[in-house]
VEXVEX-445500 format. One line per field, with one value per atom (N, C-alpha, C): atom name; x negated, y, z negated. Coordinates in nm, 2 decimals. Example, Ala and Ser with C-alpha at 12.3 -4.5 7.8 and 13.67 -1.06 7.14 Angstrom:
<doros>
atom N,CA,C,N,CA,C
u -1.32,-1.23,-1.32,-1.28,-1.37,-1.29
v -0.57,-0.45,-0.33,-0.22,-0.11,0.00
w -0.78,-0.78,-0.78,-0.71,-0.71,-0.79
</doros>
This chain:
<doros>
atom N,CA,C,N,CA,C,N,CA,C,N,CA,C,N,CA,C,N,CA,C,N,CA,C,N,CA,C,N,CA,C,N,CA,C,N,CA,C,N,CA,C,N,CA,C,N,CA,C,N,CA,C,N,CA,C,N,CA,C,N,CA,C,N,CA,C,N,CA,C,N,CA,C,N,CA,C,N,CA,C,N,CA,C,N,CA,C,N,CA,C,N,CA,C,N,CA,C,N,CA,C,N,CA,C,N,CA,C,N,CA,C,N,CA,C,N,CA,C,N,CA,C,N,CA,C,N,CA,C,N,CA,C,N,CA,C,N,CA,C,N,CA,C,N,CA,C,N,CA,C,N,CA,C,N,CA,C,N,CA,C,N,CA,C,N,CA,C,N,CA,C,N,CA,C,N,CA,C,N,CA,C,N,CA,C,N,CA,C,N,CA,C,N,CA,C,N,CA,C,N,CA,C,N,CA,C,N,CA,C,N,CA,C,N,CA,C,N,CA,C,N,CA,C,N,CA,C,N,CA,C,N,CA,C,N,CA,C,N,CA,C,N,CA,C,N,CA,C,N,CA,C,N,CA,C,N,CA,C,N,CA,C,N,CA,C,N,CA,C,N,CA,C,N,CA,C,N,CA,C,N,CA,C,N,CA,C,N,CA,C,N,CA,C,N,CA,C,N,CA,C,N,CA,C,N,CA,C,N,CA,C,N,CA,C,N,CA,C,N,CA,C,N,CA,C,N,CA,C,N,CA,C,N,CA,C,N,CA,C,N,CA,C,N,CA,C,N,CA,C,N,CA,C,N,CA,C,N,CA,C,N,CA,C,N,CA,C,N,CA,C,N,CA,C,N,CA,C,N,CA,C,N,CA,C,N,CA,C,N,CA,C,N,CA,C,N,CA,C,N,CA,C,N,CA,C,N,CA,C,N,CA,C,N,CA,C,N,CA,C,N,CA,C,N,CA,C,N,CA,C,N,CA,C,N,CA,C,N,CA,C,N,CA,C,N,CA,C,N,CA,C,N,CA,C,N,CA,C,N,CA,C,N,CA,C,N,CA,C,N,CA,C,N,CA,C,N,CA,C,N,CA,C,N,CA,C,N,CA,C,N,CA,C,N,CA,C,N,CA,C,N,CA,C,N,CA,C,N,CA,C,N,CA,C,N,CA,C,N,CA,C,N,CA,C,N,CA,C,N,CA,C,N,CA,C,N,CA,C,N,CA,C,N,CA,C,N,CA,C,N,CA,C,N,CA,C,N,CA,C,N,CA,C,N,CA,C,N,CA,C,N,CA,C,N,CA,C,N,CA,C,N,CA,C,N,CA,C,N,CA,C,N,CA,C,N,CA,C,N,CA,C,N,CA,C,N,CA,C,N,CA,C,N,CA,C,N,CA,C,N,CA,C,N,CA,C,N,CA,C,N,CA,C,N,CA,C,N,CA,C,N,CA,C,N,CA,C,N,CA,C,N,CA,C,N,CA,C,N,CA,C,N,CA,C,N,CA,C,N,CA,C,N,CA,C,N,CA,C,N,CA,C,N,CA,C,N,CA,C,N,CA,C,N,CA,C,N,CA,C,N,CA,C,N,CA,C,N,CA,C,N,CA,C,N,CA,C,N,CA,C,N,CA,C,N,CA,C,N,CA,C,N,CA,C,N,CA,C,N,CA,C,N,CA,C,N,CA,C,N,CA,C,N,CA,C,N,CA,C,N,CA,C,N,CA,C,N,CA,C,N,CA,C,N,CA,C,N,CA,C,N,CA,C,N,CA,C,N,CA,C,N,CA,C,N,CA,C,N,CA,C,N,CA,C,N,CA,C,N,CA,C,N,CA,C,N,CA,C,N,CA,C,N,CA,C,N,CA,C,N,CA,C,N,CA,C,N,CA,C,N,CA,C,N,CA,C,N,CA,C,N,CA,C,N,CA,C,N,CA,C,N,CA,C,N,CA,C,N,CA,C,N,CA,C,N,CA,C,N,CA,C,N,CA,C,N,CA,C,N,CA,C,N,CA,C,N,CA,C,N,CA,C,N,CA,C,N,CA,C,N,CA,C,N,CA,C
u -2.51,-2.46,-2.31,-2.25,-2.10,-2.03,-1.93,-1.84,-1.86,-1.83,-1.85,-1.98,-2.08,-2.23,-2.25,-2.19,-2.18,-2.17,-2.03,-1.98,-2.03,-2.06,-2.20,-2.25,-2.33,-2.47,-2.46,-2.31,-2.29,-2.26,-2.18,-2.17,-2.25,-2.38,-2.50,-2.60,-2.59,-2.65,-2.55,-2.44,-2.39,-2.38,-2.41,-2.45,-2.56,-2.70,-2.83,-2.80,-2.72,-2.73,-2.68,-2.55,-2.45,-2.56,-2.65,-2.75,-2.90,-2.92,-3.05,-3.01,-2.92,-2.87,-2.91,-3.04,-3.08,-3.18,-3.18,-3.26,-3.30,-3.42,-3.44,-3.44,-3.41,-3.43,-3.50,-3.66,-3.76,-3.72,-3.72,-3.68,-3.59,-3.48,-3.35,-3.38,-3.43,-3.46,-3.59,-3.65,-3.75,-3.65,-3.60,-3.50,-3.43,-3.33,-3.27,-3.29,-3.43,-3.51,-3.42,-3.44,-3.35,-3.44,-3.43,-3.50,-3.46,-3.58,-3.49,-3.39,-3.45,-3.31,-3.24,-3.19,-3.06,-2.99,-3.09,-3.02,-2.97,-3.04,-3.04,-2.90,-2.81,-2.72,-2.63,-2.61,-2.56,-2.52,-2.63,-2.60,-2.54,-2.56,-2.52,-2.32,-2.28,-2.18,-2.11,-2.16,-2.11,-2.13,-2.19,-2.19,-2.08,-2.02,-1.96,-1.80,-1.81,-1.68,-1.71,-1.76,-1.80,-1.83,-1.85,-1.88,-2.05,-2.11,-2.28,-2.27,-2.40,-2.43,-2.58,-2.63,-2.73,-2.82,-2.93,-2.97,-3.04,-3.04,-3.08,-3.23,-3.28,-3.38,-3.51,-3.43,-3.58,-3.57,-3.39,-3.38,-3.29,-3.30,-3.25,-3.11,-3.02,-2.87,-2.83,-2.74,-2.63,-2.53,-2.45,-2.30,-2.25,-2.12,-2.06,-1.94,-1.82,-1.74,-1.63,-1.61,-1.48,-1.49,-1.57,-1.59,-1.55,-1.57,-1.55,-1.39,-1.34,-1.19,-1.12,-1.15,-1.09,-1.07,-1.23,-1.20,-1.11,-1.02,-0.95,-0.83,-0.79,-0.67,-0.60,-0.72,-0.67,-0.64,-0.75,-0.75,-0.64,-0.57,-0.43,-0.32,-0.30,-0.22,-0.26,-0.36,-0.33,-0.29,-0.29,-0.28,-0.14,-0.14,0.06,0.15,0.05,0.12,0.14,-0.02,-0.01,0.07,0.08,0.21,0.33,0.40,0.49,0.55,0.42,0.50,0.56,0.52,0.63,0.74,0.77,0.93,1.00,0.93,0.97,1.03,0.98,0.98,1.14,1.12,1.26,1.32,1.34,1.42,1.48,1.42,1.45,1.50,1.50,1.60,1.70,1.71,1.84,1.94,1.88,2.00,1.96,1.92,1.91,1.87,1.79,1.79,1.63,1.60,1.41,1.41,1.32,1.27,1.11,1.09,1.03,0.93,0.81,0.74,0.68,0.63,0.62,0.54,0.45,0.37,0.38,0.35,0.35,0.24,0.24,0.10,0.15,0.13,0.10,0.28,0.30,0.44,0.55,0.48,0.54,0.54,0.62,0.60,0.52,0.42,0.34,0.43,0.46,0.47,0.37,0.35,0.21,0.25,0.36,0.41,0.54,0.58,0.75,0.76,0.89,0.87,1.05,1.02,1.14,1.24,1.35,1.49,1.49,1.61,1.61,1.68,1.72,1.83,1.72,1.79,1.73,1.71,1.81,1.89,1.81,1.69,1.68,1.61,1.56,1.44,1.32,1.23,1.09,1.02,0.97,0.82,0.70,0.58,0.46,0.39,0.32,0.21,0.12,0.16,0.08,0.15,0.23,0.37,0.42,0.43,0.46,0.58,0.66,0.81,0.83,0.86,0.88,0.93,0.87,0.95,1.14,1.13,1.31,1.40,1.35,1.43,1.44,1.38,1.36,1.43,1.48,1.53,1.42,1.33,1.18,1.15,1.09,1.03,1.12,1.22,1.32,1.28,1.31,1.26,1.11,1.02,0.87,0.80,0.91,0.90,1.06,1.15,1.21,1.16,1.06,1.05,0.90,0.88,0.76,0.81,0.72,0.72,0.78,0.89,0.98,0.92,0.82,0.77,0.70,0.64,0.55,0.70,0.76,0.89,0.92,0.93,1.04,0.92,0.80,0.69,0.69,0.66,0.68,0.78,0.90,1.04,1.06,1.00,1.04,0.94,0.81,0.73,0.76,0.80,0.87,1.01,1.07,1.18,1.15,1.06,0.99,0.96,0.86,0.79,0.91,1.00,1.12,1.26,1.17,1.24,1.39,1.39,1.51,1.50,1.46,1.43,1.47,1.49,1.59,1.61,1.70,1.75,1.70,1.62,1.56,1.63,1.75,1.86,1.96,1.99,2.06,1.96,1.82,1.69,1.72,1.71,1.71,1.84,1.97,2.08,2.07,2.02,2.00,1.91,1.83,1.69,1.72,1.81,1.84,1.94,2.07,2.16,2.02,1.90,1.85,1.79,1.71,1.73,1.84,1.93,2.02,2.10,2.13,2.13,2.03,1.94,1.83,1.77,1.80,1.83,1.89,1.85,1.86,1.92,2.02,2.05,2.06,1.98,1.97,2.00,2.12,2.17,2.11,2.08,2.05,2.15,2.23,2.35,2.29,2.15,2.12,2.03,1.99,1.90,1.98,2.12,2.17,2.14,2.07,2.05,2.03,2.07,2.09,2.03,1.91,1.87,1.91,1.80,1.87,1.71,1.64,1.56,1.57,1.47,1.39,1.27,1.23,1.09,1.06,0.93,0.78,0.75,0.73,0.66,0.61,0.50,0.40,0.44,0.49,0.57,0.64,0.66,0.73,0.68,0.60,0.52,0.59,0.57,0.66,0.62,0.68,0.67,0.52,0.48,0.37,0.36,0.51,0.57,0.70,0.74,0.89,0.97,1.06,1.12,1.21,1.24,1.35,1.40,1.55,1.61,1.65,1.67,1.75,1.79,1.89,1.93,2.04,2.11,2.19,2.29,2.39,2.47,2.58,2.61,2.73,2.69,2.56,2.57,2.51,2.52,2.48,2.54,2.66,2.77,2.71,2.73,2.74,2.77,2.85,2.95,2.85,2.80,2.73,2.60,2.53,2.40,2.43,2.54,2.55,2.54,2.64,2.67,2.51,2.43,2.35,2.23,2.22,2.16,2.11,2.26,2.15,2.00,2.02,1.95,1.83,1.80,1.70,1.65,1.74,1.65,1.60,1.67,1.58,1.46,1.45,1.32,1.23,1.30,1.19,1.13,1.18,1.20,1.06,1.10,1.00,0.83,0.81,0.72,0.66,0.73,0.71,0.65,0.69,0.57,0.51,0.52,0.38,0.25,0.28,0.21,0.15,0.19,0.17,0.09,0.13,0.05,-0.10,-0.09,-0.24,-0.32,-0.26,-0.31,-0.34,-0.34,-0.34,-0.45,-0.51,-0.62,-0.74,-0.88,-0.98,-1.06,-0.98,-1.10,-1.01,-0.91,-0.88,-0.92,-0.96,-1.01,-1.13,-1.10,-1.29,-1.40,-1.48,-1.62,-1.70,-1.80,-1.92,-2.01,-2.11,-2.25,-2.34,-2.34,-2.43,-2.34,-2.22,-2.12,-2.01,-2.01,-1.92,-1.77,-1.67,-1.53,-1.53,-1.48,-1.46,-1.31
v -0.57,-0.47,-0.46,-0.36,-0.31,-0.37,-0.37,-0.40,-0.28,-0.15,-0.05,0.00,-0.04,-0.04,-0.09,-0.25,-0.35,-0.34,-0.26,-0.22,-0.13,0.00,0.10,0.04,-0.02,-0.11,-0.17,-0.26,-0.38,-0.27,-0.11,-0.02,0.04,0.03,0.09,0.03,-0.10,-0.18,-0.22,-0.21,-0.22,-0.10,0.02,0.13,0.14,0.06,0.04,-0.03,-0.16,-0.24,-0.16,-0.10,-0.05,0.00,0.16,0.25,0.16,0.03,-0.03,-0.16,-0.20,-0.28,-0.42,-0.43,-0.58,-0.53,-0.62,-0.58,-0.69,-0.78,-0.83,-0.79,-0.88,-0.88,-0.77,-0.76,-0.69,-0.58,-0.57,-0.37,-0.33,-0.39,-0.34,-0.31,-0.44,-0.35,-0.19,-0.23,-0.15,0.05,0.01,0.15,0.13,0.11,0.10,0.12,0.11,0.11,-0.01,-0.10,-0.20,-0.33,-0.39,-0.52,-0.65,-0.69,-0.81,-0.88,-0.95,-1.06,-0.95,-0.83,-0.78,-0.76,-0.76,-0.71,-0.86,-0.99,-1.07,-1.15,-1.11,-1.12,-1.05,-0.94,-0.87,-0.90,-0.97,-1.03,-1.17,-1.21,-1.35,-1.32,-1.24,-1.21,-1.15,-1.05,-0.98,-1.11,-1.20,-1.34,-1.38,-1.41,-1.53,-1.47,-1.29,-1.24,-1.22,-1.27,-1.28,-1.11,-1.04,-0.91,-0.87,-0.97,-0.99,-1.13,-1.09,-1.26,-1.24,-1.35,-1.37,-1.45,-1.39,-1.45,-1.55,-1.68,-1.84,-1.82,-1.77,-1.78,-1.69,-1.55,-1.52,-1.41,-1.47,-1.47,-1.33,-1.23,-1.09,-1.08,-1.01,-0.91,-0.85,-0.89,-0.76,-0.80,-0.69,-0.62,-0.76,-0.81,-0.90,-0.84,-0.97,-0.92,-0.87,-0.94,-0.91,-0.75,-0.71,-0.58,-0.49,-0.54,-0.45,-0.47,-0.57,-0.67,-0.56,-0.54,-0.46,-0.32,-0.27,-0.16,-0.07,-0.24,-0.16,-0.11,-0.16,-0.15,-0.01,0.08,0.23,0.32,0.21,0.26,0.24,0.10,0.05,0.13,0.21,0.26,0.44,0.46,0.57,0.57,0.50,0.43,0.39,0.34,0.35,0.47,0.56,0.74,0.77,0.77,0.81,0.77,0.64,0.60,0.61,0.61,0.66,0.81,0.91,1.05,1.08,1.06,1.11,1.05,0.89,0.84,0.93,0.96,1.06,1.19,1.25,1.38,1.37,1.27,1.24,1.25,1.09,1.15,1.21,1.26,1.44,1.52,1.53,1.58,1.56,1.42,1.36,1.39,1.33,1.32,1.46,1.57,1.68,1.66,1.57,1.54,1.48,1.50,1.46,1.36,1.33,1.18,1.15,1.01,0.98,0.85,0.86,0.75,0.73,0.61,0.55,0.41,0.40,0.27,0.22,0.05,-0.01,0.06,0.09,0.13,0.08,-0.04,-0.12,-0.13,-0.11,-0.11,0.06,0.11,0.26,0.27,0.35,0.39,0.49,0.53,0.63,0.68,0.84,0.90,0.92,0.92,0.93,1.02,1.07,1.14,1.19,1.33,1.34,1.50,1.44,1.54,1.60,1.75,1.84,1.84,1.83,1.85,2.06,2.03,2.23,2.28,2.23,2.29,2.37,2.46,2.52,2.44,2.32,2.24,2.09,2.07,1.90,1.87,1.74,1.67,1.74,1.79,1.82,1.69,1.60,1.55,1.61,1.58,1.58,1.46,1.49,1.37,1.33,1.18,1.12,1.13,1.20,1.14,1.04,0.99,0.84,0.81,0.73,0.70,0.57,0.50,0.37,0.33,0.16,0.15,0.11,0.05,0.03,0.10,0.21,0.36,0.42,0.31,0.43,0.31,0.37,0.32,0.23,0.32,0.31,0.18,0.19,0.12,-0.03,-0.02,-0.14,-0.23,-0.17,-0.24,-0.28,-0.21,-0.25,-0.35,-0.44,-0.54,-0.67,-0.60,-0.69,-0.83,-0.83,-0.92,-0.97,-0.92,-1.00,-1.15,-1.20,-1.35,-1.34,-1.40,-1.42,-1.36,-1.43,-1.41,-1.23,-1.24,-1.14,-1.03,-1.00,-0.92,-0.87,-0.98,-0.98,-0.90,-0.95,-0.91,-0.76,-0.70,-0.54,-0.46,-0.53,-0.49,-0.45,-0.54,-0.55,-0.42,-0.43,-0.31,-0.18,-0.18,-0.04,0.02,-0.14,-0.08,-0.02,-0.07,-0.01,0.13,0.15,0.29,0.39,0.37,0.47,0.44,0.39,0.41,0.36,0.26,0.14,0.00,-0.10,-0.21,-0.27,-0.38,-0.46,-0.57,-0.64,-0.78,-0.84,-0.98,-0.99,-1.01,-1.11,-1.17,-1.04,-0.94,-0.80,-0.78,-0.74,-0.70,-0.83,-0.95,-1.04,-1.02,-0.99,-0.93,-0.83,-0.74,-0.61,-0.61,-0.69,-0.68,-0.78,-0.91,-0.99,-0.93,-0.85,-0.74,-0.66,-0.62,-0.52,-0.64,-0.74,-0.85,-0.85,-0.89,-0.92,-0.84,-0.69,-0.59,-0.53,-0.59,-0.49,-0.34,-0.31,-0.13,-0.15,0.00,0.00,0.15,0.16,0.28,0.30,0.44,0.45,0.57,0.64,0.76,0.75,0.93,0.97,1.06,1.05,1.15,1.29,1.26,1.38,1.43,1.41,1.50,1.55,1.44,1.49,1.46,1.34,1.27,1.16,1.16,1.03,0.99,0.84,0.84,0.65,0.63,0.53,0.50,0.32,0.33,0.18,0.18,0.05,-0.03,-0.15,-0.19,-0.16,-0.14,-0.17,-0.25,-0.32,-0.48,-0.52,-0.58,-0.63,-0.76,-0.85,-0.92,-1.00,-1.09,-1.15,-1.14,-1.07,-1.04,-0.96,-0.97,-0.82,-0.72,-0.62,-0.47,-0.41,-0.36,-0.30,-0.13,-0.08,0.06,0.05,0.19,0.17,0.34,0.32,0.44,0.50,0.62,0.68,0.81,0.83,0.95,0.92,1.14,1.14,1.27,1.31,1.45,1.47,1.60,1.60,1.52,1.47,1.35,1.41,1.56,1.63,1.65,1.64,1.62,1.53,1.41,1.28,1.20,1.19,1.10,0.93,0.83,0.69,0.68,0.70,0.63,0.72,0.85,0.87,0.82,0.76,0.70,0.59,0.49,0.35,0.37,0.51,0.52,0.50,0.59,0.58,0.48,0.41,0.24,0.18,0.17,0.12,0.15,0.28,0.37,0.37,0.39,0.39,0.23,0.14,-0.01,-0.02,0.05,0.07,0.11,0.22,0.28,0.24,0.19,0.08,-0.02,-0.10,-0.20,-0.15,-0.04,-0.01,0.01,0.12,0.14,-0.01,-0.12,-0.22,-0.31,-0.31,-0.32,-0.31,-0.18,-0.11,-0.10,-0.17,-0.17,-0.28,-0.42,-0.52,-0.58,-0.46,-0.42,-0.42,-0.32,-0.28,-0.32,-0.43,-0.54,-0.65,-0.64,-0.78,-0.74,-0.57,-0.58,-0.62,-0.60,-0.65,-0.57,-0.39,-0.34,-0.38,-0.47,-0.51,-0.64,-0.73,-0.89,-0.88,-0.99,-1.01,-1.01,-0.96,-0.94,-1.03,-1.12,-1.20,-1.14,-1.18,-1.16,-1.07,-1.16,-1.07,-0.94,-0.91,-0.77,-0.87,-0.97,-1.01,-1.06,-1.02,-1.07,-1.19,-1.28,-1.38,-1.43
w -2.28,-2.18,-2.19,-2.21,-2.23,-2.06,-2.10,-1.96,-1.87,-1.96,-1.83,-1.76,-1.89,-1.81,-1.70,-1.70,-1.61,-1.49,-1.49,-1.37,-1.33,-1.38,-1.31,-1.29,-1.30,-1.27,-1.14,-1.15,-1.01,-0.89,-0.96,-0.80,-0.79,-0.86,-0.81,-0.73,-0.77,-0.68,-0.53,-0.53,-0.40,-0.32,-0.39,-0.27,-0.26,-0.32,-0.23,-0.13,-0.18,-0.04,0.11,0.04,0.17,0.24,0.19,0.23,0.31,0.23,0.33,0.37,0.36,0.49,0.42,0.39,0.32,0.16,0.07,0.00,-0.12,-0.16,-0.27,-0.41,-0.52,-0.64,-0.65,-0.63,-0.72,-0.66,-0.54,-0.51,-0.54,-0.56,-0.64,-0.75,-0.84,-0.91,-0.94,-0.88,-0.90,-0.86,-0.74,-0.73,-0.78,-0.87,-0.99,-1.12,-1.16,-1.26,-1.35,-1.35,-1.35,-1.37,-1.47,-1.50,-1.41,-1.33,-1.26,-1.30,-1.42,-1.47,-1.47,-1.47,-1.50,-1.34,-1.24,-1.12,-1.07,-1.06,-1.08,-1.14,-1.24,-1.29,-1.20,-1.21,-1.13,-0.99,-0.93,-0.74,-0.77,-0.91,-0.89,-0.92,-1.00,-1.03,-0.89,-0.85,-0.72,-0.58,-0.59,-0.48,-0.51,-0.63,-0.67,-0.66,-0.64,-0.61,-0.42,-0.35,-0.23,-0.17,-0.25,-0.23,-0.14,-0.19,-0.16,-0.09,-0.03,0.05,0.06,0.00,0.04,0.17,0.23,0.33,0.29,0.39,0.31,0.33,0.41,0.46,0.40,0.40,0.26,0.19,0.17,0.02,-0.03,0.02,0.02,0.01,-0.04,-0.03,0.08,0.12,0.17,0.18,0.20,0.16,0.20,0.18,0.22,0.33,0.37,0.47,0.37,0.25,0.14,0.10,0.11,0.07,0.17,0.33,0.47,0.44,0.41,0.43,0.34,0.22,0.09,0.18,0.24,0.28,0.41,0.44,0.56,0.51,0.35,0.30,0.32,0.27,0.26,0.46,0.52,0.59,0.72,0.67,0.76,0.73,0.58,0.51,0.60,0.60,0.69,0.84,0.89,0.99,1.04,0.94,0.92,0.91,0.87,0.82,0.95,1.03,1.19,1.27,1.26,1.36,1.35,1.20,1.19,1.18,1.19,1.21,1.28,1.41,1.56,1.55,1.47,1.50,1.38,1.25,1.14,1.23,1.27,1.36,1.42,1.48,1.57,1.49,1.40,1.33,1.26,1.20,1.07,1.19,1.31,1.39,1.40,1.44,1.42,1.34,1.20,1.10,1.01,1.04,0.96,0.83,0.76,0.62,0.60,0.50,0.46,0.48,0.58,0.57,0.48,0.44,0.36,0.40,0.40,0.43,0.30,0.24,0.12,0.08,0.06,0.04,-0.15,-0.16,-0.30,-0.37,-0.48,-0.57,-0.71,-0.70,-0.83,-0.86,-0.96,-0.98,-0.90,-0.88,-0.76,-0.67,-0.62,-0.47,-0.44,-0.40,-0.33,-0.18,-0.20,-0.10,-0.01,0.09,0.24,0.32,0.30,0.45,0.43,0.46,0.48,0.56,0.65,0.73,0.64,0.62,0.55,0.63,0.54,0.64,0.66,0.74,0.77,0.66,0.60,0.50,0.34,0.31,0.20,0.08,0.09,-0.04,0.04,-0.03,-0.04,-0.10,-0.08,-0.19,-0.16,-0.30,-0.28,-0.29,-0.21,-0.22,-0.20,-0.29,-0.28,-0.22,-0.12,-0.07,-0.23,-0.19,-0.35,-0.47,-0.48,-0.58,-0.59,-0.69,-0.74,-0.83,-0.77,-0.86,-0.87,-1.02,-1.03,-0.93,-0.88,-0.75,-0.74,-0.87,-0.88,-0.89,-0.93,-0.88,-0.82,-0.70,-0.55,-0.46,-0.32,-0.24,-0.12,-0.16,-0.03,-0.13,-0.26,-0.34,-0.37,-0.36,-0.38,-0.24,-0.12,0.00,0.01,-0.08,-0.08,-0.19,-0.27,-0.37,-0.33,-0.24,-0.23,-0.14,-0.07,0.02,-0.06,-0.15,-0.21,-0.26,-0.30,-0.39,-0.48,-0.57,-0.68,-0.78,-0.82,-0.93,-0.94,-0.82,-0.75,-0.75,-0.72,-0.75,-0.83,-0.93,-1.10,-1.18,-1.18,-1.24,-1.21,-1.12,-1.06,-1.12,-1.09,-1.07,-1.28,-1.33,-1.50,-1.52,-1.48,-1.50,-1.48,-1.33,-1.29,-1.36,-1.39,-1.53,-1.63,-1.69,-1.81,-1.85,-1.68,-1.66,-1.65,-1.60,-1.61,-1.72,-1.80,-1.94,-1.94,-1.86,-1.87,-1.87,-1.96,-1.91,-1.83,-1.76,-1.69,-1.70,-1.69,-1.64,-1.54,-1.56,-1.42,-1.34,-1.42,-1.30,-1.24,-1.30,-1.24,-1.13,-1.16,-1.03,-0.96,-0.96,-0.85,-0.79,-0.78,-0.74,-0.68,-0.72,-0.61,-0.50,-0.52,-0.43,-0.35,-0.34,-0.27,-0.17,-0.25,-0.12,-0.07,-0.09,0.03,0.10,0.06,0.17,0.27,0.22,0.30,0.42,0.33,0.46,0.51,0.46,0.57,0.49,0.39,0.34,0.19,0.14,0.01,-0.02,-0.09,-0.15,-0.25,-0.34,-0.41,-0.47,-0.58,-0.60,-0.77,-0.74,-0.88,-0.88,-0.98,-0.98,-1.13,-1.17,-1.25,-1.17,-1.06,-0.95,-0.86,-0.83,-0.71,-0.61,-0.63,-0.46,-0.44,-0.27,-0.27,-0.17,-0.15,-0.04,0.03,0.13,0.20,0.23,0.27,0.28,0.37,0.42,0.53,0.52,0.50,0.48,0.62,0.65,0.78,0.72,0.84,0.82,0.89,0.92,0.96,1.01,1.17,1.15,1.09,1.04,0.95,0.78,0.79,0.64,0.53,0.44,0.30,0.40,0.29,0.35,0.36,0.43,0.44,0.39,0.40,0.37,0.40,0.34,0.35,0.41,0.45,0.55,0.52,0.47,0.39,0.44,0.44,0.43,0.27,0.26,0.13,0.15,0.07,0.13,-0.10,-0.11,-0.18,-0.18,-0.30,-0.27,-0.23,-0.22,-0.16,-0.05,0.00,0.12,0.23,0.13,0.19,0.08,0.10,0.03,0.12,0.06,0.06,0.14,0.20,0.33,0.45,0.45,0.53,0.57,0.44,0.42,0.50,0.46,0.53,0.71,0.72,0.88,0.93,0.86,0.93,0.94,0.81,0.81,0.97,1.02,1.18,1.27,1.24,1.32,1.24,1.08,1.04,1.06,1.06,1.08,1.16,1.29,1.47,1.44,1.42,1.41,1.30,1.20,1.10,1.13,1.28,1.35,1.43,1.49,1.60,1.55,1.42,1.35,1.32,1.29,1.23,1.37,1.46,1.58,1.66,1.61,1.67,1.54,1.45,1.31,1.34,1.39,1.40,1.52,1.67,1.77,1.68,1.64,1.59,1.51,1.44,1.37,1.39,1.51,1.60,1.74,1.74,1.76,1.80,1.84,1.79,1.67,1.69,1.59,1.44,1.44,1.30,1.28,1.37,1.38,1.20,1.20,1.11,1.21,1.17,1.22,1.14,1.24,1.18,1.19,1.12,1.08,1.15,1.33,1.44,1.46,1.39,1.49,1.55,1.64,1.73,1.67,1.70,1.66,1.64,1.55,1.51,1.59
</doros>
């Protein structure tokens, strides 16, 4: 059996389970059309990534908790969109200039959200556009607070993808000043712009997303980006606990077995 058969196979068998709730060897396979020993392989592999659980008692599949756990990922990340648009709102008032909301995607930043400045003249983002993260201001604050290794690793990748390699020890230098002040600026002088960014964070955790203005560099010179640094930390601050509010929930708790919050 090929690796990609495999894996068709292991997600076909986990959307019977999802769809009947419990299910043994022989009916799997049998709706499957699927030779026992091969479904049988399959549940033992998908157990042993805690995806499946079997019942002790007699004997049958279903879905596991690692699979509900995986599935909140996408769904905290929108979650984080919603909460942060109204403080976006304000501020793109405030400071007249595009703001940027922005999550990690592998070695990139993913845009989720941006609310347009008034001006004729600024950055186009697309929702779901993706920019190495070391070339971004959002993306610098969304690997800076990661694990060393977990950093450097990203950080060399994202170099690559945008066709500059790096120095680790140069990247551990820069990413340690956005530690340190809180924010990250980052100018492209062949686009013409220049933006300023903030991790959200989930209390004391890495970034969860990251918070950005950016405007033209003629008309968001450095010295104006810094002025305004404080104000985007407040409200990175704020997003950042009320993110943490809601993580701290019960409909984000783990759930056992009978339904009841753990």
């Amino acid at each position: 059996m090929s690796g990609v058969q495999s894996v068709a196979r292991a997600m076909a068998v986990l959307e019977k389970l999802s769809l009947s709730g419990t299910a043994g060897v022989n009916e799997l396979a049998r709706e499957l059309e699927l030779a026992p020993s091969t479904v049988q392989r399959l549940l033992g592999a998908l157990s042993e990534a805690g995806v499946v659980e079997q019942d002790p008692v007699d004997r049958s599949y279903r879905v596991g908790l690692r699979l509900f756990q995986w599935g909140q990922t996408p769904l905290r990340r929108l979650r984080l969109r919603e909460l942060a648009k109204p403080h976006m709102q304000e501020l793109a008032v405030e400071v007249g200039e595009t703001i940027a909301l922005g999550v990690l995607d592998g070695a990139h930043v993913m845009h989720v959200e941006w609310i347009p400045a008034r001006h004729l003249v600024q950055p186009r983002i697309g929702i779901g556009d993706r920019t190495p993260a070391l070339s971004s201001s959002m993306g610098q604050c969304l690997i800076a607070w990661l694990p060393r290794q977990q950093r450097i690793d990203i950080a060399m990748e994202s170099a690559a993808d945008a066709g500059s390699p790096g120095d680790p020890a140069v990247i551990e230098e820069v990413l340690a000043t956005v530690r340190a002040q809180g924010f990250a600026i980052v100018a492209d002088p062949q686009a013409n712009v220049r933006t300023i960014a903030v991790p959200v964070r989930a209390g004391m955790e890495q970034a969860v997303g990251a918070l950005g203005i950016g405007g033209p560099s003629t008309r968001f010179p450095a010295d104006r980006a810094t002025s305004i640094a404080p104000r985007l930390i407040e409200v990175g601050a704020a997003i950042s606990n009320y993110y943490g509010t809601l993580l701290a929930t019960p409909h984000d708790r783990e759930w056992s077995l009978d339904g009841r919050g753990s």
